[in-house]
Every structure is written in structure tokens, then in C-alpha cells.
C-alpha positions as CSV (number, residue, x, y, z in Angstrom):
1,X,-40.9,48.3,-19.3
2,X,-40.9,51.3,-21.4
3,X,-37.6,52.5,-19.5
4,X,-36.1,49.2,-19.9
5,X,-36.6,48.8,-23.7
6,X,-34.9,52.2,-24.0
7,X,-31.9,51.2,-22.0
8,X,-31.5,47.9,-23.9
9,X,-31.7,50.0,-27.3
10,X,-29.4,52.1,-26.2
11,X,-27.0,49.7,-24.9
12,X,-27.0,47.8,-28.3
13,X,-26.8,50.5,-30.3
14,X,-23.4,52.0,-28.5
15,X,-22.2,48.5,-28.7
16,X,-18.2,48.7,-28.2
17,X,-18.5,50.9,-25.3
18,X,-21.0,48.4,-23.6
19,X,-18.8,45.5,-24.1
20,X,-15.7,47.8,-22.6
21,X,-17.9,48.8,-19.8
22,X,-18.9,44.9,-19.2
23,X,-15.2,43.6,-19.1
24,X,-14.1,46.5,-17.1
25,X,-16.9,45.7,-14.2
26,X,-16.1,42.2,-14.5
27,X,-12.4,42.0,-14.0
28,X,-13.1,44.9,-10.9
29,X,-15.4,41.7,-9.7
30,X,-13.3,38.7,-10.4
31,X,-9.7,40.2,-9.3
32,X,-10.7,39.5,-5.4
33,X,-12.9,36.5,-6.2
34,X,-10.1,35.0,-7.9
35,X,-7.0,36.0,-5.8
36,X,-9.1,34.5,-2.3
37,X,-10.3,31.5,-4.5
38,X,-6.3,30.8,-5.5
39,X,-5.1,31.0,-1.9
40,X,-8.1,29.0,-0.8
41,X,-6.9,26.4,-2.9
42,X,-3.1,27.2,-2.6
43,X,-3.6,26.4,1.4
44,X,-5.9,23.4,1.1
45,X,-3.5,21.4,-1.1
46,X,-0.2,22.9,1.1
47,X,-1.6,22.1,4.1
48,X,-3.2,18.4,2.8
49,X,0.4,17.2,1.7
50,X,1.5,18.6,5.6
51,X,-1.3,16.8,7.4
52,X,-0.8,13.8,5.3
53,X,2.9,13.2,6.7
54,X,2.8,12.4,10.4
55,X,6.5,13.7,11.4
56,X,9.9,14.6,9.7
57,X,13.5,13.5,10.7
58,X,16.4,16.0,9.3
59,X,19.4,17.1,10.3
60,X,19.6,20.4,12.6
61,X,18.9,23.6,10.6
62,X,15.7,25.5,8.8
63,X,12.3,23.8,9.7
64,X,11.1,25.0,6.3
65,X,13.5,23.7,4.1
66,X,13.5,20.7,5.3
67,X,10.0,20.3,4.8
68,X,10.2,21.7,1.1
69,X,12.4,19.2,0.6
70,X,10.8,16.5,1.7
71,X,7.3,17.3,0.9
72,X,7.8,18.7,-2.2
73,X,11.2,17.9,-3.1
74,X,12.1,21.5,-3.4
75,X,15.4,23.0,-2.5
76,X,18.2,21.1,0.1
77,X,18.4,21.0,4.0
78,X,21.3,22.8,5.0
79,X,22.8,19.6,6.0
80,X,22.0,16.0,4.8
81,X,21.4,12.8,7.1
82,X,23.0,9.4,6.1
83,X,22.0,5.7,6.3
84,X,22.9,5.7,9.7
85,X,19.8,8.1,10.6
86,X,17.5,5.9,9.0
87,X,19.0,2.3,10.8
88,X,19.1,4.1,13.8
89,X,15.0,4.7,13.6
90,X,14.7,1.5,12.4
91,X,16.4,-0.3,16.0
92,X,14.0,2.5,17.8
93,X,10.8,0.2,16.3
94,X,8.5,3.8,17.0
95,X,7.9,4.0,13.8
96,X,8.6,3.3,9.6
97,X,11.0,6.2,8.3
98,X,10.7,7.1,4.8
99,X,14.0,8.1,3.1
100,X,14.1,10.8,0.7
101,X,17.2,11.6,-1.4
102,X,17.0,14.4,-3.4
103,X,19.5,13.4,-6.6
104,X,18.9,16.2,-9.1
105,X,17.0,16.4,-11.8
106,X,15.9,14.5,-15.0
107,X,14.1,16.9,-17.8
108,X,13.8,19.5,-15.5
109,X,11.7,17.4,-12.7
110,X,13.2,16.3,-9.4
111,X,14.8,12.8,-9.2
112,X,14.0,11.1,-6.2
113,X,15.4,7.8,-4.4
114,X,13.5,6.0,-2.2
115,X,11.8,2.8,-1.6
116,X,9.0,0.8,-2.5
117,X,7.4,1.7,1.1
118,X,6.9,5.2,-0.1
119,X,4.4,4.3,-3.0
120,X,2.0,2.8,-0.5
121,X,2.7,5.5,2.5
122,X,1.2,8.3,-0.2
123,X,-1.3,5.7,-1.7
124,X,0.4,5.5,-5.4
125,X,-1.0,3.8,-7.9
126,X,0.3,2.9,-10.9
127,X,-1.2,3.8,-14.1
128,X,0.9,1.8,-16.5
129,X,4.2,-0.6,-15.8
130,X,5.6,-1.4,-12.6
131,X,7.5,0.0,-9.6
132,X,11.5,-0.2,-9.7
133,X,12.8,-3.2,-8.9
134,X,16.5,-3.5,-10.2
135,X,19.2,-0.8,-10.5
136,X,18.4,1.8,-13.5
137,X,15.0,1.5,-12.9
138,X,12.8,4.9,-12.5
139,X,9.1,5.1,-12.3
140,X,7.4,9.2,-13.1
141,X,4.6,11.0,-11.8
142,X,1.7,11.5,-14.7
143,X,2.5,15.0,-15.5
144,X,6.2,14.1,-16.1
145,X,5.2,11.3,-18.7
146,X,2.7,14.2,-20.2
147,X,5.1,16.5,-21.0
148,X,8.1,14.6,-21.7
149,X,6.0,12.0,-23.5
150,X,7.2,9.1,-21.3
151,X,6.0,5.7,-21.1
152,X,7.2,2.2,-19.9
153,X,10.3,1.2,-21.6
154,X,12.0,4.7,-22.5
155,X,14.3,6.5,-21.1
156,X,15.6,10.2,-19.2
157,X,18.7,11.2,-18.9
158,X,19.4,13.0,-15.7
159,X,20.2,17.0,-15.8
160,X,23.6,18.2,-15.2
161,X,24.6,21.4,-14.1
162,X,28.6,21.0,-13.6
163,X,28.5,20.2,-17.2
164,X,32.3,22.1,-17.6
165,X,33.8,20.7,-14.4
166,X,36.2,18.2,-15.0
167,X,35.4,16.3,-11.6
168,X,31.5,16.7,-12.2
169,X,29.6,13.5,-12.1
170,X,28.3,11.9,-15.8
171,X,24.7,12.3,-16.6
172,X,23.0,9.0,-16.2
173,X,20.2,7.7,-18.8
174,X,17.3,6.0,-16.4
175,X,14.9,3.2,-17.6
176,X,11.3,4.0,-17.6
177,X,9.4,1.0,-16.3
178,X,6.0,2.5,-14.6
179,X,4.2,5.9,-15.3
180,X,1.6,6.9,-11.7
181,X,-2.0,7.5,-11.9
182,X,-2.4,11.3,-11.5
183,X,-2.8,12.2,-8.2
184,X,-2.7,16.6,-7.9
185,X,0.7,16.4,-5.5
186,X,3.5,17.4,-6.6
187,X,4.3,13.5,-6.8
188,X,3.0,14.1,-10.4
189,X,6.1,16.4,-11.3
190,X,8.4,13.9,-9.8
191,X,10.6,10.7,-10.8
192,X,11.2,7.9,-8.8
193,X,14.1,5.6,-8.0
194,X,15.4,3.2,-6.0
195,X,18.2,4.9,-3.5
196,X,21.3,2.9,-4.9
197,X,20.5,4.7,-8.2
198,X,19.6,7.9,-6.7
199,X,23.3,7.5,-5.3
200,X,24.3,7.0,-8.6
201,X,22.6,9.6,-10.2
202,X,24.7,12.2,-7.3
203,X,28.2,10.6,-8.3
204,X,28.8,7.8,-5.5
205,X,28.7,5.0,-7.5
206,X,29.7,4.3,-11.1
207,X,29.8,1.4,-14.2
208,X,32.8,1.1,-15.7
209,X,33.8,-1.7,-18.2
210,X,35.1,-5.1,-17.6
211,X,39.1,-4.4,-17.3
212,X,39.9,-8.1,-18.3
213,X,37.9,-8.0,-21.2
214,X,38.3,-4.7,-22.5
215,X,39.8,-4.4,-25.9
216,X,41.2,-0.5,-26.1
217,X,44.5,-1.6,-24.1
218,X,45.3,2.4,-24.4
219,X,42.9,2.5,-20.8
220,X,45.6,0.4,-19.4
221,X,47.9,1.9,-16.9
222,X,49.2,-1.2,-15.7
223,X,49.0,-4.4,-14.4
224,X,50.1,-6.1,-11.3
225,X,48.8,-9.8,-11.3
226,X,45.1,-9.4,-10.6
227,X,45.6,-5.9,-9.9
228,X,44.7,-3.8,-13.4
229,X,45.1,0.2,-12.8
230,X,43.4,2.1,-15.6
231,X,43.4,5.9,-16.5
232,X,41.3,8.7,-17.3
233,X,40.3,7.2,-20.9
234,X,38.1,4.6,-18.8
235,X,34.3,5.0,-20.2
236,X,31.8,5.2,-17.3
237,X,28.4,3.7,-17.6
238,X,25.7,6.3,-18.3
239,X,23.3,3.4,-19.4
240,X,21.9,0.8,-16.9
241,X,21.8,-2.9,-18.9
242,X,22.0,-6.2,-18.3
243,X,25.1,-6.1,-19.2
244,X,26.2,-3.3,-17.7
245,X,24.1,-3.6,-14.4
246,X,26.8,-5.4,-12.5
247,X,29.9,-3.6,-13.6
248,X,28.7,-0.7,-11.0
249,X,29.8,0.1,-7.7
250,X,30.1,2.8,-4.8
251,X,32.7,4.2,-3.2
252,X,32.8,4.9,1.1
253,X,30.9,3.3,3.5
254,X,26.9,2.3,2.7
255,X,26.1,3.9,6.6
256,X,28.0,6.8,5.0
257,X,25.4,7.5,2.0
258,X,23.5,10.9,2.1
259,X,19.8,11.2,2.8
260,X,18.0,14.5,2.5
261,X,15.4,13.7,5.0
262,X,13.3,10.8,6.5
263,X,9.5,11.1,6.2
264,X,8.7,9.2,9.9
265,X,5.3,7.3,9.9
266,X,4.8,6.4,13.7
267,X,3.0,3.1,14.8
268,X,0.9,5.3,17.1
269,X,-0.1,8.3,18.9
270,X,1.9,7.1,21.9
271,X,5.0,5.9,19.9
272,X,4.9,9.5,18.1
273,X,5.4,10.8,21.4
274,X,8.2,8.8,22.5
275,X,10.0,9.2,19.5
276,X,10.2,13.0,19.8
277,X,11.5,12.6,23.0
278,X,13.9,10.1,22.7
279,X,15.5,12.4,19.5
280,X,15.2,15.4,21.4
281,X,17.4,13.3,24.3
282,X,19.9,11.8,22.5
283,X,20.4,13.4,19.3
284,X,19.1,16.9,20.1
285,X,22.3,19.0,19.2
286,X,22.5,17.1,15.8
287,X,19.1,16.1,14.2
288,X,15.1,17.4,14.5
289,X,12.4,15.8,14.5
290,X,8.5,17.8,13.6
291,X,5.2,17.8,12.6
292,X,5.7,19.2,9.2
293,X,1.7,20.4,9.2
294,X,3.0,23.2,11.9
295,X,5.6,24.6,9.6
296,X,3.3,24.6,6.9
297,X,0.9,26.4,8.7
298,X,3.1,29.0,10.0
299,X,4.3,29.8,6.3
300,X,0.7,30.6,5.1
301,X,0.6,32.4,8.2
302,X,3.0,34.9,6.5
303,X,1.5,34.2,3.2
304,X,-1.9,35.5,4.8
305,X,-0.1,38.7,5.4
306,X,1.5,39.3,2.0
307,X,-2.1,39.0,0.6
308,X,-3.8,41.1,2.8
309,X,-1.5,43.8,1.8
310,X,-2.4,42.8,-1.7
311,X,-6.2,43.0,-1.2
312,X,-5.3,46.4,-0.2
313,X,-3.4,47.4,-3.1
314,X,-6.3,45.7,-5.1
315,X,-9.1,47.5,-3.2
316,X,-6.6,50.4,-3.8
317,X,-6.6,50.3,-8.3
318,X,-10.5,48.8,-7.9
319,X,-11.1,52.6,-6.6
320,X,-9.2,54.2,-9.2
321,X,-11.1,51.9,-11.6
322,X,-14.5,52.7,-10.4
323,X,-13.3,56.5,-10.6
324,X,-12.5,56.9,-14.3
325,X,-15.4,54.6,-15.2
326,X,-17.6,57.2,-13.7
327,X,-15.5,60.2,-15.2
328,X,-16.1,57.9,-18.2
329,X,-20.0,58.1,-17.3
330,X,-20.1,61.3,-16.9
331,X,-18.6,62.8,-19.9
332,X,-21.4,60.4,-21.7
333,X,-24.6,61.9,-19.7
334,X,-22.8,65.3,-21.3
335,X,-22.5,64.1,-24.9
336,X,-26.3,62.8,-23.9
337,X,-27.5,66.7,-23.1
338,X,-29.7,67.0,-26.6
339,X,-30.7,63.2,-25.8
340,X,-32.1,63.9,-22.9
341,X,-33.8,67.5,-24.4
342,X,-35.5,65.7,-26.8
343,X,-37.3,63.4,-24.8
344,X,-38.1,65.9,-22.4
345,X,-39.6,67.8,-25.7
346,X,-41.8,65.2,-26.6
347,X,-43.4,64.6,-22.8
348,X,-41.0,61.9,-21.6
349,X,-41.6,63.2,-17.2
350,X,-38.6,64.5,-15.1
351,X,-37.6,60.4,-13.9
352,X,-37.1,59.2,-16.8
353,X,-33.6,60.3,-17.8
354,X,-32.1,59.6,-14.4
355,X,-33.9,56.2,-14.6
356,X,-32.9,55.1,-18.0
357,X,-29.2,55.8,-16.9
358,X,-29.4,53.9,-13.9
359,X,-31.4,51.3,-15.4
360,X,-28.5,50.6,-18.6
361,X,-25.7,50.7,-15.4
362,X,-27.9,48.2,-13.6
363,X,-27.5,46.3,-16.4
364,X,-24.1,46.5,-17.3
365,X,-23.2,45.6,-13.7
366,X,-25.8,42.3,-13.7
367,X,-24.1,41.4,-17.0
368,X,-20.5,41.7,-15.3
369,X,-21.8,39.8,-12.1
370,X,-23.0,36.7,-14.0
371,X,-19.4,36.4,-15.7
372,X,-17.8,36.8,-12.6
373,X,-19.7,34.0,-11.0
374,X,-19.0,32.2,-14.5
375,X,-15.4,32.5,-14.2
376,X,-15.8,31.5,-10.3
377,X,-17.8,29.0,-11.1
378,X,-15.1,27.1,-13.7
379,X,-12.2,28.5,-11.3
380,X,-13.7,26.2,-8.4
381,X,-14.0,23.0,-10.9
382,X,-10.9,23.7,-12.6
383,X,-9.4,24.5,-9.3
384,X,-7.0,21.2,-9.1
385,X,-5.9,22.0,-12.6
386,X,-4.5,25.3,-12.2
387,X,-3.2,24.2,-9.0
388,X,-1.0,21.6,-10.8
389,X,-0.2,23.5,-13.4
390,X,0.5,27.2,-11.5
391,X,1.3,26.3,-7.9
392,X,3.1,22.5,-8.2
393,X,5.2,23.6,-11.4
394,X,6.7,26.8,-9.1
395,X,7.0,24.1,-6.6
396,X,8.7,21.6,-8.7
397,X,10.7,24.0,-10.8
């Protein structure tokens, strides 16, 4: 005990190199517990939004896009399907597609159109409003309404980024009607429309006002019995009202319309199968269909990789660490030399330098291994947070 009192005393006295000791043990401790405990949790949630999403129809190209796309509404296919993809599944009767358009994005979070079949395929509920019903309507994952401060009757205006072309499409202003329960997907970064206003939101369909009524007769090129031609000085709709609502409209054929992918829900094991083989048949040369869980996989295969070469590197600095702490150590036991005279001097025995120096490392290191099972304690229950905030804002960015 005697040994131990002497430590303690001498620990406190030389506080600020303690406390530099303590945080330097710790963080060599909690690097590795923290980078596995991140991937751990990276993977689980990757792989839960994979396994949660039976199969995925897109047209022919990257595997992995195409599931970033339509998982996490990240990045484009290389090549979008149309309305006709999704009717055609729809005669098969194998199975309920999902369509996802990807239509840019609104405060800096992905605009997705949809349907109403979605909400209930990934078990959305809402936390205030309603799901969209009419044209204009959008609906946003929790952590959109967080940050933007959005709630049931405002608005977002969608982003544009051909802001100085003179053909680029007009920024849209979207009617907040429901806000989502918070769920940890990236469905919480994400706002929701119906398709025809996801369409809208990409340029294929605009508002424009009532020719016959209009009151600027500058807009009018000319007139040709019902026929009114207008020109360039037309105002488009950015704002979806009742008024307004009907005055939009598309141009090209509706079987025409872009889809970025079709999430495909099978009605069983057996129609899964099918399914696959009936694509592969007849539309092998120009669409895909896969479990998305597979490509997922493989991509933390490679992930797996990169941080094993990382451990390394980390095991590599820990080393270096551990080596100037003990040149650190060292050059103290020198400036210790009359210390350890002294008490020698006055009958301490031959053990009890070595063993008071042990005894205050012994300490140090305790002290720096219950931190690091603080901080991996609090990283496991605050794993979902930091997930959402670190991993799903990369994704959703």
C-alpha cells in the first residue's frame, strides 16, 4: 500500500504530465476500438438497407450504381428506364415494382418521385401531415425537416445547377404536406413526391398561365382562332396552387418518362426466380435484374481491404506512439536519479523504485482503459446517431 500511496502522490503532484500521459494511452486505445466499432456499424446499416430490398430492375450498366441510386438515392445509372419498364413488370404479375426517380435536389437533399406503395414497402410512418396526394405535394424524411426547419404547410424550392443555361429547367417551390417518423435510413435525408412532380421537377412538364385570360398581351405572338402561340415572355409555374395546379402539362409520350430504377418486391421465392429468368430471356442485352444485398456485400468486401491496410498504418503510428512515450519515460526515471538516491538513503529496499514506476504506469494505463471503454461504451449507444449524421450525410450529399 505503501508503494501505491507513493505512486498516487507522485502522479498528483506532476499533474499536467499525468493528464498528457492519460489522453495519450487513451487515444493509442480507442483509435482501433473506434475505427472496428464505425465499420461494424457502417456494414450493419449498408447491408440492412440491401437485405431489406428483395431485387432491383435497371437498365444494363454498373451493378453498384444502380444500387446507390436506388437504395440510397445517390449518384445516376448510366442509363435510365421508362414507364414502359415498370408496365412491362406489372403484365409479368411476379412481383410489385417500386419506381424510383431521381429528380434532383431540394436544400441540398435528394428529391425523389415515387408512389404511395413505397411508404409501406420501407414501413414509413408518418410523424406529422399526410402522404402526397395531389401534384406539388412533397412529404421529407425527419432529418430534412430538422435542419431545414420544415413542417406541414411550408415549402422547398428545388436546387438548380444549370442556373446560367438558357434552356435549363425553372426551380420548382414544393408543398410540404407530411414530415416521416425518423427511421436511421437515409430515407431521413430524403424528400418525397409523387412521379408526375418528380417529372416536373427534371423539366418534362410545366405551368404556364391561362392564354385566354392573360392580361400582358406583349406574351402574345399570335392568334389563329383557338390556336394562341405565345413567346419567350411566357411566365412558367414554379408554384403548385389551386389555381395553378391544372394549367400544367408534359410534353412526349407518358411510356416515354424516365425512371432511375425499379425497387422489385416479388410475390414469392418461386416468382423471384421466374422473374430473373424471364428478364435475363427477353430483355437480357438491355435491362438487369439483382439482389442488391450481393452488390453490397461485395463493396464492403473492398471496404474490408482498405481498412485492413488502415489497421496497419494505425498499428504502424500506435508503435511510434508507444516509442516516444517510453523515450518520454525514460528521460523522467533520469530527472528522477536523486529521487530514487534519497529513498534508497533513508532504507527504502532495492524493489521499491522499479515498483513505484511500474506501479504509477499501471495506473496511468487503467486510467486510459476505463475512458476507452467509456468512449466505446457511448460510441455503441450513440452508434445510430453518428451513423446518420457521418455515414448517411456522405451518402446523401
Amino acid at each position: 500500500m505503501a508503494y501505491v500511496h507513493l505512486a498516487l502522490a507522485h502522479l498528483k503532484f506532476h499533474k499536467g504530465r499525468s493528464v498528457l500521459l492519460v489522453v495519450i494511452f487513451t487515444i493509442l486505445m480507442a483509435i482501433p476500438v473506434l475505427a472496428d466499432l464505425s465499420s461494424r456499424i457502417a456494414e450493419d446499416h449498408l447491408l440492412s438497407r440491401a437485405q431489406q430490398t428483395p431485387l432491383i430492375y435497371s437498365a444494363p450498366g454498373s451493378q453498384l450504381d444502380a444500387a446507390m441510386s436506388a437504395l440510397f438515392f445517390k449518384g445516376e445509372p448510366g442509363a435510365n428506364l421508362t414507364m414502359a419498364d415498370y408496365d412491362q413488370l406489372l403484365e409479368m404479375d411476379l412481383a410489385l415494382p417500386l419506381p424510383v426517380l431521381r429528380s434532383g435536389t431540394a436544400g441540398g437533399y435528394s428529391v425523389v418521385g415515387t408512389d404511395l406503395e413505397y411508404f409501406s414497402f420501407r414501413e414509413l410512418e408518418m410523424a406529422a401531415g399526410r402522404k402526397f396526394v395531389q401534384l406539388g405535394d412533397a412529404v421529407v424524411g425527419a432529418r430534412v425537416a430538422e435542419t431545414l426547419d420544415l413542417a406541414p404547410r411550408s415549402q422547398i424550392t428545388t436546387d438548380t445547377s444549370r442556373i446560367f443555361e438558357l434552356a435549363g429547367t425553372y426551380p420548382v417551390r414544393l408543398n410540404i404536406v407530411g414530415v416521416l417518423q425518423e427511421t436511421g435510413t437515409t430515407d431521413d435525408f430524403s424528400v418525397f413526391t409523387d412521379l408526375r412532380t418528380g417529372w416536373i421537377a427534371t423539366g418534362l412538364g410545366h405551368g404556364h398561365l391561362d392564354l385566354e385570360t392573360v392580361k400582358d398581351q406583349s406574351v402574345i405572338l399570335s392568334r389563329d382562332g383557338n390556336k394562341v402561340v405565345a413567346n419567350a415572355k411566357l411566365k412558367e409555374f414554379i408554384e403548385f396552387t389551386d389555381e395553378t395546379r391544372a394549367g400544367f402539362h408534359f410534353h412526349g409520350a407518358p411510356e416515354n418518362f424516365p425512371l432511375s430504377a425499379l425497387i422489385v418486391a416479388p410475390n414469392s421465392d418461386r416468382d423471384a426466380a421466374f422473374l430473373q429468368g424471364r428478364v435475363a430471356d427477353q430483355y437480357g442485352d438491355t435491362r438487369q435484374i439483382f439482389r442488391p444485398v450481393a452488390v453490397i456485400e461485395e463493396l464492403l468486401q473492398d471496404v474490408f481491404r482498405i481498412g485492413t491496410i488502415l489497421q496497419v498504418m494505425i498499428a504502424i503510428i500506435s508503435i511510434a506512439a508507444l516509442l516516444a512515450v517510453s523515450m518520454v519515460v525514460s528521460l523522467s526515471l533520469r530527472m528522477r536519479k536523486r529521487e530514487f538516491e534519497v529513498a534508497r538513503q533513508i532504507g527504502a529496499d532495492r524493489f521499491a523504485v522499479p515498483a513505484q514506476v511500474v506501479l504509477e504506469l499501471a495506473l496511468l494505463i487503467l486510467l486510459a482503459a476505463g475512458l476507452c471503454s467509456l468512449i466505446a461504451l457511448t460510441g455503441e449507444q450513440w452508434g445510430d446517431f453518428l451513423f446518420n449524421s457521418i455515414y448517411l450525410g456522405l451518402i446523401a450529399s
